[in-house]
C-alpha positions as CSV (number, residue, x, y, z in Angstrom):
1,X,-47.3,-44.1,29.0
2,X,-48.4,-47.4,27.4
3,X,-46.7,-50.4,28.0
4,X,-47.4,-54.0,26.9
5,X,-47.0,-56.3,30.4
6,X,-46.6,-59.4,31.3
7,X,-48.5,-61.8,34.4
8,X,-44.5,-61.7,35.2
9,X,-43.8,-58.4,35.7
10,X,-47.0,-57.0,36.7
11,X,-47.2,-56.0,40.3
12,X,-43.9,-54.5,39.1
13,X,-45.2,-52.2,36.6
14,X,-48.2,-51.5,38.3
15,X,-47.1,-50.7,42.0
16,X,-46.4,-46.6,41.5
17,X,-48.4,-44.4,40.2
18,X,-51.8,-44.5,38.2
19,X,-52.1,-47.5,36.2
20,X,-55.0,-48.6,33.8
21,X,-54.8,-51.9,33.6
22,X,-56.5,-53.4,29.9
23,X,-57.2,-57.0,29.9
24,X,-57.5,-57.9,26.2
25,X,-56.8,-60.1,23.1
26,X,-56.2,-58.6,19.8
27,X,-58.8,-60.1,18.3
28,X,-61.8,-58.8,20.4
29,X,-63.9,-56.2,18.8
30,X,-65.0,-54.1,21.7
31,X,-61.3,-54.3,23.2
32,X,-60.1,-52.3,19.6
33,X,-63.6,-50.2,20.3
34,X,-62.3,-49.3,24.4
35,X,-58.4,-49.1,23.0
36,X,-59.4,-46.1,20.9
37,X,-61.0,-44.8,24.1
38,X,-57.9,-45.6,26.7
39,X,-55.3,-44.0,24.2
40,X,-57.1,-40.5,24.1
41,X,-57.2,-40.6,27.8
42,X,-53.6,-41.1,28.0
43,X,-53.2,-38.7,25.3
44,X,-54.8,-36.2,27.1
45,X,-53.6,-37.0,31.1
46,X,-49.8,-38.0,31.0
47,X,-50.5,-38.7,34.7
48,X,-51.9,-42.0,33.8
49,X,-50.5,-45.2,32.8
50,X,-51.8,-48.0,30.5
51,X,-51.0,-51.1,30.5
52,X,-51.8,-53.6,28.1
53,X,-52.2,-57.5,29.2
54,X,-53.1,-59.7,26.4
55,X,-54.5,-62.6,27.8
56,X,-53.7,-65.5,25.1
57,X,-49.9,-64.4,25.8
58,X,-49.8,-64.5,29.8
59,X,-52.6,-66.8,30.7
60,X,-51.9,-66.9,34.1
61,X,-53.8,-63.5,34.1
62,X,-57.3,-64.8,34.0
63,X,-56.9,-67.1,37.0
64,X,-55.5,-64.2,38.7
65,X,-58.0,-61.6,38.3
66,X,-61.0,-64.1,37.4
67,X,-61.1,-62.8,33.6
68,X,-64.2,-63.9,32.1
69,X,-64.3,-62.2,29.5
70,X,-62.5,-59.6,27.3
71,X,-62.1,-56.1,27.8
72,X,-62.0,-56.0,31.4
73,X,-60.2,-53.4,33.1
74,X,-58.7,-52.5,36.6
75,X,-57.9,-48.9,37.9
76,X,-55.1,-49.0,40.1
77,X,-53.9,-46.9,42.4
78,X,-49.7,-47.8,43.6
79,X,-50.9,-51.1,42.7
80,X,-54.1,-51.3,45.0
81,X,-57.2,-52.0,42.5
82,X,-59.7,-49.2,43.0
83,X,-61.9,-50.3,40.6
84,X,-62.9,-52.8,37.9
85,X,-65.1,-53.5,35.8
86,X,-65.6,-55.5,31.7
87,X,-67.0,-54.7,28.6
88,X,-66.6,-50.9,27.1
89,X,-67.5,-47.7,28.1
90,X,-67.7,-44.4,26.9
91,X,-64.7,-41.6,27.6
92,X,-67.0,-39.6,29.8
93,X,-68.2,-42.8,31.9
94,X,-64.6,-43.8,31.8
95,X,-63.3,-40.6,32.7
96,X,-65.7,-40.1,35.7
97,X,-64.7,-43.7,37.0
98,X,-60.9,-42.6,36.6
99,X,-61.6,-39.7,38.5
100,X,-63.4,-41.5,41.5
101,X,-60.6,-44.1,41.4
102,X,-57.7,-41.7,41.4
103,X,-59.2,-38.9,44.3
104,X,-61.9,-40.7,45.9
């Protein structure tokens, strides 16, 4: 599932289940690059959520989560961040750090 979230109602969203969490603006070229990448995922593992935090909309997520830059991305695991990390990846990097985040 994909949902668009707010700062507001994020720990919300976020605290069941496996969440990608995509830190972006829609004008950011490697954001439209990793959002190609994220939605096959999902595609492909209904087990995993995405949601989608456009930063020029809720602000209050770069102080948050120090956002320096865009994409940056947490993996979350019933709401605990198991990893991060910014900038884009490939699916099978992705898809390993998924993995890792998800069973350890």
């Amino acid at each position: 599932m994909t949902r668009f979230v707010t700062a507001e109602e994020f720990d919300e969203v976020t605290r069941e289940g496996f969440w990608i969490a995509d830190f972006m603006t829609d004008h950011c070229g490697p954001c439209k690059m990793l959002d190609m990448v994220l939605s096959e995922i999902i595609y492909d593992n209904p087990e995993i959520n995405l949601a989608k935090c456009d930063i020029e909309k809720s602000p209050a997520f770069t102080e948050r989560f120090d956002i320096q830059g865009t994409p940056t991305v947490l993996l979350m695991l019933d709401g605990e961040i198991k990893k991060s990390f910014s900038g884009g990846r490939g699916r099978d990097e992705l898809e390993e750090m998924i993995s890792e985040a998800m069973y350890g």
